[in-house]
KEPAPA-554862 format. One line per field, with one value per residue (C-alpha): x, y, z; residue in one letter. Coordinates in pm, 1 decimal, always signed. Layout:
BEGIN
px: (X; ...)
py: (Y; ...)
pz: (Z; ...)
aa: (a; ...)
END
This chain:
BEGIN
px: (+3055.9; +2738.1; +2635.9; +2351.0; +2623.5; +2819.4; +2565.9; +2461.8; +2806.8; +2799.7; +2505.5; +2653.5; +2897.8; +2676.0; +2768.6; +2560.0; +2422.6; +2574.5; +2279.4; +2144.5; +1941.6; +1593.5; +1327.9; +964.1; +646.2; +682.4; +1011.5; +830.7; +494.6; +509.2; +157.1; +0.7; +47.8; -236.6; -534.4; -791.8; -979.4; -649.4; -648.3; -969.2; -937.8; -620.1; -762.6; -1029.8; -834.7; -682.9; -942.0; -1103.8; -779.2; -733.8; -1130.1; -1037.5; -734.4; -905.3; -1188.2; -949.3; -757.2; -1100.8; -1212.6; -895.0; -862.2; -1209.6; -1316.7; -1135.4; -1186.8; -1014.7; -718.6; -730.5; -719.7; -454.3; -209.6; -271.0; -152.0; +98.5; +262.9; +204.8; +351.3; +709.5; +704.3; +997.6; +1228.9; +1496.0; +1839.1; +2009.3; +2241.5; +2454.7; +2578.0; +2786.4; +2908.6; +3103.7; +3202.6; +3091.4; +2762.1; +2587.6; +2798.7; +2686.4; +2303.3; +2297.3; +2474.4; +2201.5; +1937.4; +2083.2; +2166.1; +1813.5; +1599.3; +1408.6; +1309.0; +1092.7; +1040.8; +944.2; +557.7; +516.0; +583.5; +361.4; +93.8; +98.4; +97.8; -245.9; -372.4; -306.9; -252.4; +124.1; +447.0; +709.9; +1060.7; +1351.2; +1678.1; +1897.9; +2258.3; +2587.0; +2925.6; +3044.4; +2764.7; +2553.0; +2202.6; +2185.0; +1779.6; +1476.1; +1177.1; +808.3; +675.6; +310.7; +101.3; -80.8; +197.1; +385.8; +349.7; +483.5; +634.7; +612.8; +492.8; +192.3; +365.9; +460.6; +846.2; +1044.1; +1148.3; +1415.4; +1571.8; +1707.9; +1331.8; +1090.8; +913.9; +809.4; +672.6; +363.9; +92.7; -197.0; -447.7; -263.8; -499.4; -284.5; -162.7; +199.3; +417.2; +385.5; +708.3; +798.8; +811.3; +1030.1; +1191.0; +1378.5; +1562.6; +1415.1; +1742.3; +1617.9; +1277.4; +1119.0; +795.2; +624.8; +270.5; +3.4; -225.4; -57.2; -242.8; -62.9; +73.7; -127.0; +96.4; +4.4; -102.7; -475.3; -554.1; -644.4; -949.7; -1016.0; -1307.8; -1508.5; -1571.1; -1909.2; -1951.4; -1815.9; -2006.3; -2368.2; -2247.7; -2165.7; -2522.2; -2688.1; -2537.4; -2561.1; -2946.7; -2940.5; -2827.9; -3119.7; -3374.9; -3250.7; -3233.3; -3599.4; -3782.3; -3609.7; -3720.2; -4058.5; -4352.5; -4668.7; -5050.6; -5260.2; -5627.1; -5828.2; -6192.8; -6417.7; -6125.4; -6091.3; -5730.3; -5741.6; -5771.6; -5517.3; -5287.7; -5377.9; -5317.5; -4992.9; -4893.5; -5042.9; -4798.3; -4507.0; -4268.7; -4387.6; -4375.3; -4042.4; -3841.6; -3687.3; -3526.5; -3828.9; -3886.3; -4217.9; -4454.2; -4771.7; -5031.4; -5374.2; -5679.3; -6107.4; -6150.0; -6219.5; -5916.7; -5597.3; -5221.8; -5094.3; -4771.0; -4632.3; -4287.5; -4021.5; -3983.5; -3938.9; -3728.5; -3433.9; -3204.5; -3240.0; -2962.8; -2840.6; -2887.5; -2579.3; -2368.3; -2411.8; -2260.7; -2001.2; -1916.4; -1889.0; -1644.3; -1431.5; -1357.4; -1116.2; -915.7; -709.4; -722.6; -984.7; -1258.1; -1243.6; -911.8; -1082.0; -1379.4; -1601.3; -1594.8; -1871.8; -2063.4; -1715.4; -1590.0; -1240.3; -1216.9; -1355.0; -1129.8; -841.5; -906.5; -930.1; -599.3; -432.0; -538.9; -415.3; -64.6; -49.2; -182.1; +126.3; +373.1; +271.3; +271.0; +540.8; +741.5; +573.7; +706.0; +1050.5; +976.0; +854.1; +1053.8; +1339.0; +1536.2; +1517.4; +1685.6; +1943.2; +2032.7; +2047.4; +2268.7; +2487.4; +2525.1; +2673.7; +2954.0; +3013.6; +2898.3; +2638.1; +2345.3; +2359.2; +2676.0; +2475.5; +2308.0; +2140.9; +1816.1; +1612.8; +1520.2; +1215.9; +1209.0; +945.3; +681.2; +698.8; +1068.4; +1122.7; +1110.3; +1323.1; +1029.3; +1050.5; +1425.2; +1405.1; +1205.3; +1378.1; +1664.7; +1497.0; +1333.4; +1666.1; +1805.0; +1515.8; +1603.7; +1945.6; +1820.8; +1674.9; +1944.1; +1895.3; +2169.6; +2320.7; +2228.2; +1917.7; +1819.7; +2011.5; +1794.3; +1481.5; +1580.2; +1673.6; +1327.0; +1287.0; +1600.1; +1682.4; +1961.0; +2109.9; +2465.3; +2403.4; +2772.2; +2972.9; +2763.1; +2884.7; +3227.5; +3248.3; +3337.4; +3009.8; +3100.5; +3109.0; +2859.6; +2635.9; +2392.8; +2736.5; +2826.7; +2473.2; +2489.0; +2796.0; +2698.9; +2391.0; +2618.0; +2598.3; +2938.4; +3077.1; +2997.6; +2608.7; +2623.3; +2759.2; +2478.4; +2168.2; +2358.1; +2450.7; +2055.0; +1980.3; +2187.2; +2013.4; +1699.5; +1836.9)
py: (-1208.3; -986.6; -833.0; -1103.5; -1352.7; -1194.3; -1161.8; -1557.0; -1631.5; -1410.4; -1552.2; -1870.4; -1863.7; -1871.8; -2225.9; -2475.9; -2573.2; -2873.3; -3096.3; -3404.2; -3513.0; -3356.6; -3555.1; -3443.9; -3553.6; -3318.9; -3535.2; -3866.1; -3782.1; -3486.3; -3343.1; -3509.0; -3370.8; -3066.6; -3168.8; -2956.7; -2891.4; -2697.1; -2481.8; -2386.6; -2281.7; -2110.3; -1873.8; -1806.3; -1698.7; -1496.4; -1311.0; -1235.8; -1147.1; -916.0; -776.7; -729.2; -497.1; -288.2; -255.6; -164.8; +74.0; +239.6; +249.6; +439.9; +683.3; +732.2; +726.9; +959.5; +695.6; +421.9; +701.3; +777.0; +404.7; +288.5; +636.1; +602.4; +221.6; +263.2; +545.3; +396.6; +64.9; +199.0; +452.8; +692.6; +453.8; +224.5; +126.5; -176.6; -332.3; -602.2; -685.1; -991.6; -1143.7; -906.5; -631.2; -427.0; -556.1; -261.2; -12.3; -158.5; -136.2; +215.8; +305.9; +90.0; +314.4; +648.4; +522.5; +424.2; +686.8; +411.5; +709.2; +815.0; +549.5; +247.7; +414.1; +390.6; +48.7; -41.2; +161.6; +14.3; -324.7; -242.1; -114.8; -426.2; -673.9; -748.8; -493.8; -634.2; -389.3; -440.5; -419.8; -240.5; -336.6; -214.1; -355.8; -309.1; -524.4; -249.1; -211.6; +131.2; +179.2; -16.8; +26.5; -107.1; -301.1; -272.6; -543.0; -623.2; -656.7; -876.6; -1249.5; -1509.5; -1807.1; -2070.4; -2394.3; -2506.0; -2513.0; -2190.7; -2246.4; -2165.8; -2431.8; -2170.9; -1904.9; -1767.2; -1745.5; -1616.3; -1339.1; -1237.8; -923.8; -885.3; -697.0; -655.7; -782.3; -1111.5; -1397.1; -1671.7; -1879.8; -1992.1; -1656.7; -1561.6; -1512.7; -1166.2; -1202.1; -1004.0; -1241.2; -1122.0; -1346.8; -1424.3; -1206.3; -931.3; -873.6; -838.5; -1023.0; -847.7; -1016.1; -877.7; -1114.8; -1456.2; -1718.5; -2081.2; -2213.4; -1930.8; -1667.3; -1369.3; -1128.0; -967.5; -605.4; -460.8; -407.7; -758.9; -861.0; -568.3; -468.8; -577.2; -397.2; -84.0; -117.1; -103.7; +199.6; +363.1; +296.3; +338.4; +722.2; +767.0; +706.1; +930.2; +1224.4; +1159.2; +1125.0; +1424.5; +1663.4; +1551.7; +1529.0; +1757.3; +2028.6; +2236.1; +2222.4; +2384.8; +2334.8; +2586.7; +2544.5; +2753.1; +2683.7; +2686.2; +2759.0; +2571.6; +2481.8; +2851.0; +2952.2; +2825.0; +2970.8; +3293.1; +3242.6; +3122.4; +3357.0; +3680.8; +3520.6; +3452.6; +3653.9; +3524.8; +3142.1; +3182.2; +3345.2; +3130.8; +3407.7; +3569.4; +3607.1; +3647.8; +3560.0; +3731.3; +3516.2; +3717.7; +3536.4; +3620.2; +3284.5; +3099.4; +2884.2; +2816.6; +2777.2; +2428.8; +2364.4; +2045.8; +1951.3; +1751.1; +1440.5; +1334.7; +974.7; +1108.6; +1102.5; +694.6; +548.1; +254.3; +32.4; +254.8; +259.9; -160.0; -164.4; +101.4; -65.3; -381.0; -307.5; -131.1; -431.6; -519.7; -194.4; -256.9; +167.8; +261.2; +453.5; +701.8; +846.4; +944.2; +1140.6; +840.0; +882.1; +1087.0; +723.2; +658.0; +756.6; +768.7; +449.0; +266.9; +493.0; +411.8; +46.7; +50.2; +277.2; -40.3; -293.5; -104.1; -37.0; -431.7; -521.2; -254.5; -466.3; -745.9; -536.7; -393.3; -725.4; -818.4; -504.0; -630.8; -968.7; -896.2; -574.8; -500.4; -836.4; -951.3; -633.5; -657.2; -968.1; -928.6; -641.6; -848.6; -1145.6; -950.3; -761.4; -1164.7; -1125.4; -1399.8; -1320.5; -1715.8; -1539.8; -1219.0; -1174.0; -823.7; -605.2; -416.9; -122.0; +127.4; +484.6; +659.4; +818.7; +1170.7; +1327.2; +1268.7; +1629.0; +1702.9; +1566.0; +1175.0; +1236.6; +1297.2; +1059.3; +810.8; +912.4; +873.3; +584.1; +416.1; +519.8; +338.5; -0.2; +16.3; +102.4; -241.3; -455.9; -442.3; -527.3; -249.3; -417.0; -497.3; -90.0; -31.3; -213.0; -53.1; +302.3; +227.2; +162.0; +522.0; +678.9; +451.6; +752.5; +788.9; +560.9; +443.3; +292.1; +625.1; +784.3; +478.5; +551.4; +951.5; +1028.6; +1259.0; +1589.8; +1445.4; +1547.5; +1451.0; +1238.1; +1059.6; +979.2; +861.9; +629.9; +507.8; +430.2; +215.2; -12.7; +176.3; +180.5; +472.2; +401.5; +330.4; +669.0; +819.0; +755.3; +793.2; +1159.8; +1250.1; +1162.2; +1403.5; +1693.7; +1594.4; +1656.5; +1995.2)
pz: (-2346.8; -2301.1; -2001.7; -1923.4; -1903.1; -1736.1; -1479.4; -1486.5; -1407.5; -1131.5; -993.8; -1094.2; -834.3; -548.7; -337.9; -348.3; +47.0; +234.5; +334.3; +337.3; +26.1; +27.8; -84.7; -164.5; -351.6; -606.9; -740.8; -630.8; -785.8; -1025.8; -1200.0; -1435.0; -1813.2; -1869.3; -1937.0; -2209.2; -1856.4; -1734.6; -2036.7; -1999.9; -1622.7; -1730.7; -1977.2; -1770.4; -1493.9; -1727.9; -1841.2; -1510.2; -1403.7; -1649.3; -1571.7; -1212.7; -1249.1; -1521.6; -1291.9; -997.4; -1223.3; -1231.2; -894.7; -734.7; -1076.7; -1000.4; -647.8; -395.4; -87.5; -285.1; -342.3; -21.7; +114.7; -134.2; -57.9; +269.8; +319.5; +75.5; +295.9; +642.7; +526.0; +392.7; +673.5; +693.5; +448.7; +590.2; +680.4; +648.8; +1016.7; +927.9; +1263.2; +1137.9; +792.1; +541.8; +596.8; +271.0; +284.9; +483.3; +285.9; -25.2; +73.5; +186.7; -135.6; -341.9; -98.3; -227.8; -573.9; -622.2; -442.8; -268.9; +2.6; -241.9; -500.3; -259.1; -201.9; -583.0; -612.9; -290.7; -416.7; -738.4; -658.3; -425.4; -724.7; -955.1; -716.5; -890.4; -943.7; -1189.3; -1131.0; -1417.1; -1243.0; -1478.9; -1392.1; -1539.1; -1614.6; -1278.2; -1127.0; -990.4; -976.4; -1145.8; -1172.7; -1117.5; -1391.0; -1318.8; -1597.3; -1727.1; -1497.0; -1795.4; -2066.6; -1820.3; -1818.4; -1583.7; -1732.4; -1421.3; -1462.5; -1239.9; -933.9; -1011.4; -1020.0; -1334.8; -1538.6; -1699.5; -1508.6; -1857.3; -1963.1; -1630.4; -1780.2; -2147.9; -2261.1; -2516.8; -2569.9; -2367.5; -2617.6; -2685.2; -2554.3; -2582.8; -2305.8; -2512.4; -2584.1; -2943.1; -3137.0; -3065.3; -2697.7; -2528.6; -2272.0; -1903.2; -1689.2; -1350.4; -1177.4; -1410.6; -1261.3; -912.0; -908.3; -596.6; -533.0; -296.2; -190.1; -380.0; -327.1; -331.3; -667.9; -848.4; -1093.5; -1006.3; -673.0; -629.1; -610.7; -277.9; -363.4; -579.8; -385.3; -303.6; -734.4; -725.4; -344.0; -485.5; -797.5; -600.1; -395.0; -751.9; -834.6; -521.8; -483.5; -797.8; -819.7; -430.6; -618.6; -873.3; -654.3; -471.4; -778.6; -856.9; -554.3; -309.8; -408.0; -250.3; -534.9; -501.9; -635.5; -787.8; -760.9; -967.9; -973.7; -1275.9; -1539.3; -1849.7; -2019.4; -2176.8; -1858.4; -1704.6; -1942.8; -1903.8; -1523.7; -1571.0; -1834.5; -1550.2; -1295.2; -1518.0; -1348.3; -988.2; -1122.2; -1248.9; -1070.9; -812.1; -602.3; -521.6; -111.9; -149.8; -459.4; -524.1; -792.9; -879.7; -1034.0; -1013.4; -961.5; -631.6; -577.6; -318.1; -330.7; -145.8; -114.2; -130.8; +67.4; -107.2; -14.7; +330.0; +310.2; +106.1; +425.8; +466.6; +297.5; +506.6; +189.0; +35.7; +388.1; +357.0; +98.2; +182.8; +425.8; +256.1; +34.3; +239.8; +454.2; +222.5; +355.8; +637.7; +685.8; +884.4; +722.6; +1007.5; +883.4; +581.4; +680.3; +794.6; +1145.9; +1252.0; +1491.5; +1646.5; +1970.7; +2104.7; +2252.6; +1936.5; +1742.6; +1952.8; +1936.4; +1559.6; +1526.5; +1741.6; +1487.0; +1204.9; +1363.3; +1422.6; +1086.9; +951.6; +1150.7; +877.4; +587.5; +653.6; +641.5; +313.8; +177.0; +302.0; +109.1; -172.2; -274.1; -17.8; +39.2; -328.1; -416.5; -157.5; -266.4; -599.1; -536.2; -279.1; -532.4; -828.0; -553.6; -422.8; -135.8; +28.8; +151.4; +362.5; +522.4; +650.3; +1018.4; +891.1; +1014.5; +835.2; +1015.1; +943.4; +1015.0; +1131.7; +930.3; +1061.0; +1182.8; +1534.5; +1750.5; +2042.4; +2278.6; +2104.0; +2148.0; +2517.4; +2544.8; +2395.0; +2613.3; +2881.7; +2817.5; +2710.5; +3105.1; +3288.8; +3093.1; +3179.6; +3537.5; +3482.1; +3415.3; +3032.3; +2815.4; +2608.8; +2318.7; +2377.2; +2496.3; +2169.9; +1943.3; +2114.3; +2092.3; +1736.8; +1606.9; +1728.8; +1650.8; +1356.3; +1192.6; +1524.5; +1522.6; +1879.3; +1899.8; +1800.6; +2047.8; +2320.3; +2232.1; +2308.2; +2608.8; +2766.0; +2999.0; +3354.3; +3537.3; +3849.3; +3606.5; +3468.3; +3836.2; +3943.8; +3639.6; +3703.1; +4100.7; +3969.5; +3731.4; +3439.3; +3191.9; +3113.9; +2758.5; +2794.0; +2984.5; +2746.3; +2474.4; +2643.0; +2727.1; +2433.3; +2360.4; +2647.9; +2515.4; +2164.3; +2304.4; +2448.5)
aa: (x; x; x; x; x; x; x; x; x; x; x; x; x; x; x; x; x; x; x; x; x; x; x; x; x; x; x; x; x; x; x; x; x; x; x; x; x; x; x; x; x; x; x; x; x; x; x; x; x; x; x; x; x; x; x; x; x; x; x; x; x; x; x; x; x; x; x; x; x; x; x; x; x; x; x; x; x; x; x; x; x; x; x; x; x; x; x; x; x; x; x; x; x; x; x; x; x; x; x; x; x; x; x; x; x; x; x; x; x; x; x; x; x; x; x; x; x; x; x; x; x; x; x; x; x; x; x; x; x; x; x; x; x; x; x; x; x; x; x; x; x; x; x; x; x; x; x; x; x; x; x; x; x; x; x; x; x; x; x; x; x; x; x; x; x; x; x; x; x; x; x; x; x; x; x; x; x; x; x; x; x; x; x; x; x; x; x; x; x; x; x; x; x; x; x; x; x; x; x; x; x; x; x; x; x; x; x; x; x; x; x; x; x; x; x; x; x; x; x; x; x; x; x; x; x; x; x; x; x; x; x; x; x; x; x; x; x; x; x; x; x; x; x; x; x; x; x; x; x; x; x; x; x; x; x; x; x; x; x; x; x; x; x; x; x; x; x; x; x; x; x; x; x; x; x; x; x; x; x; x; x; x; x; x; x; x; x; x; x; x; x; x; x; x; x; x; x; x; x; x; x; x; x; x; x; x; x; x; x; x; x; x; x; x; x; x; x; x; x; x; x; x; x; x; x; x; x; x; x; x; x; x; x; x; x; x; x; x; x; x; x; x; x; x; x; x; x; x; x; x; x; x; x; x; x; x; x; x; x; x; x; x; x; x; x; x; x; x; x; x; x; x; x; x; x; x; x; x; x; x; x; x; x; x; x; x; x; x; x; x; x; x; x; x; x; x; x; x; x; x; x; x; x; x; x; x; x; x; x; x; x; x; x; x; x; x; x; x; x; x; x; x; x; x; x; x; x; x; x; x; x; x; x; x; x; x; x; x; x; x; x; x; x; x; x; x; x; x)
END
């Protein structure tokens, strides 16, 4: 039996749920066979698909703001990395996810796969697995190469045959012969932006090509008109000479005329005559026109431009009110990197060691971007003391602390017996266990 089978009948043993018969229109009323119509929209779609992440390709290996935007959102979104709680169901299941963490180098792996799906709009990750059902390493596929063989309500007709491989120049909607088929366990099909029943995600920046394609032209033709008519000219008027004339005067002055280092330039001539100089021109500075469009396109950025350099008309409190909508819109994102690339892993990973992911009650904790110091430690400690001054559950203060302190294991710490001290009997005389002392102390003495 070869591996891939052995891996269907794996997955294969996955329970079917108990409940009642569910009936939809989709089984009542399926779509209508395709009609010549359909074909055309499809290969359309395809082709402007295919347009769109070229161009996007483009515009971040070419424009340092679209890096900047796309690295940026890419980093803030997968944070410090993660750790898997399983608070009830079996009891490998958190062991086996923080050895698929290590064993994959998702620390430092999970911001290429975010950024490249903002790029393309669509990330498709191999999961190469070995004989002992482990998910040894994860390979991205070329967006391009990869096709997705749903039907039109974008649900597989085969699980054996989900994905093909061909090359990027093949136009055709059917796969040709020499497609290289995967299984729909064998490849994560991450999707920013999916839109409902459609195959594939949408770049980032998607929207904004023709946006960012008038800045490119409107800067372009600002640094034109600036090299041309920036510059200081001047007007020699030299009465009564004739075209022979003028030569010769130019030819006397050479040296002053041309040499544009010269503090001070002396012309001589017997003729009556005057030297005007004429400023460059005056209007180069208005460029709103360019900043519409500027900031057109970059509306399709949830990063605010003033984190990278455009920032100079904003004050705190705008800043500060911008910064809050970008740490709420990262809540989201955040969760669709969980969706789309986290929990499909885990579960993968869960299924081949038997375990069920139904039979899991399991968090998915972020860590912070930048290393906590002693000061977020403190006061996380300290914070952690006031809501059990409150009345909060352990649990609850727990939880909380752990979005800070996400490494720290808050229930070994609950189970060590702290030095007793005056602060151990003062928590202790406003209700306070022994063991939640004990933690938030042993956060203390962390914080030194």
């Amino acid at each position: 039996m070869s591996l891939l089978d052995r891996v269907f009948q794996r997955l294969r043993q996955k329970p079917a749920a108990v409940s009642a018969a569910v009936r939809t229109t989709s089984e009542e009323m399926p779509l209508p066979p395709a009609i010549p119509s359909d074909l055309v929209q499809r290969l359309t779609a395809e082709r402007e698909r295919v347009a769109i992440v070229r161009k996007c390709n483009e515009m971040y290996e070419t424009d340092p703001r679209a890096e900047a935007a796309i690295n940026t959102l890419a980093r803030d979104i997968v944070k410090g990395g993660y750790v898997v709680k399983v608070t009830r169901g079996n009891s490998q299941a958190e062991d086996v996810a923080s050895a698929l963490y290590e064993r994959l180098t998702i620390a430092s792996t999970i911001d290429d796969w975010v950024r490249e799906t903002l790029i393309e709009g669509d990330s498709m990750l191999e999961n190469g697995i070995d004989d002992e059902g482990l998910i040894q390493k994860v390979t991205r596929k070329p967006t391009l190469k990869m096709r997705r063989n749903s039907n039109r309500a974008d649900e597989f007709d085969d699980p054996r045959k989900a994905f093909w491989y061909a090359d990027e120049m093949f136009a055709g909607l059917e796969p040709p012969r020499d497609a290289l088929w995967f299984a729909q366990w064998q490849i994560i099909h991450a999707r920013w932006n999916h839109r409902s029943k459609s195959k594939y995600g949408r770049p980032l920046f998607a929207s904004a090509t023709g946006a960012w394609k008038k800045v490119q032209e409107g800067e372009l033709d600002i640094a034109i008109r600036r090299k041309t008519r920036a510059g200081m000219k001047f007007l020699h008027v030299v009465e009564g000479m004739d075209e022979g004339g003028i030569r010769a005067y130019r030819e006397q002055n050479k040296d002053a005329l041309n040499n544009p280092f010269a503090a001070v330039a002396d012309f001589f001539t017997n003729k009556a005559g005057s030297i005007t100089a004429i400023q460059g021109d005056a209007k180069l500075s208005e460029i709103d026109d360019v900043l519409h469009h500027l900031e057109t396109w970059w509306t399709d950025s949830p990063v605010p431009m003033a984190l990278i350099g455009y920032g100079k008309d904003l004050n705190r409190d705008i800043l500060g009110e911008k910064l809050k909508q970008y740490n709420r819109a990262l809540e989201q994102l955040t969760q669709w990197c969980e969706d789309e690339f986290v929990k499909p892993l885990l579960h993968l990973q869960w299924l081949l060691q038997g375990i069920l992911p139904e039979g899991l009650t399991y968090e998915i904790e972020w860590k912070a971007k930048q290393p906590a110091t002693a000061i977020d430690i403190r006061d996380a400690a300290d914070a952690a003391l006031r809501l059990r001054a409150l009345g909060w559950t352990a649990e609850v203060v727990n939880a909380i602390v752990a979005r800070f302190l996400p490494w720290v294991d808050l229930e070994a710490l609950a189970t060590t017996e702290p030095p007793v001290s005056d602060s151990t009997n003062r928590g202790q005389a406003n209700g306070k266990t022994a063991s939640d002392v004990a933690a938030v102390s042993r956060l203390g003495e962390m914080a030194g």
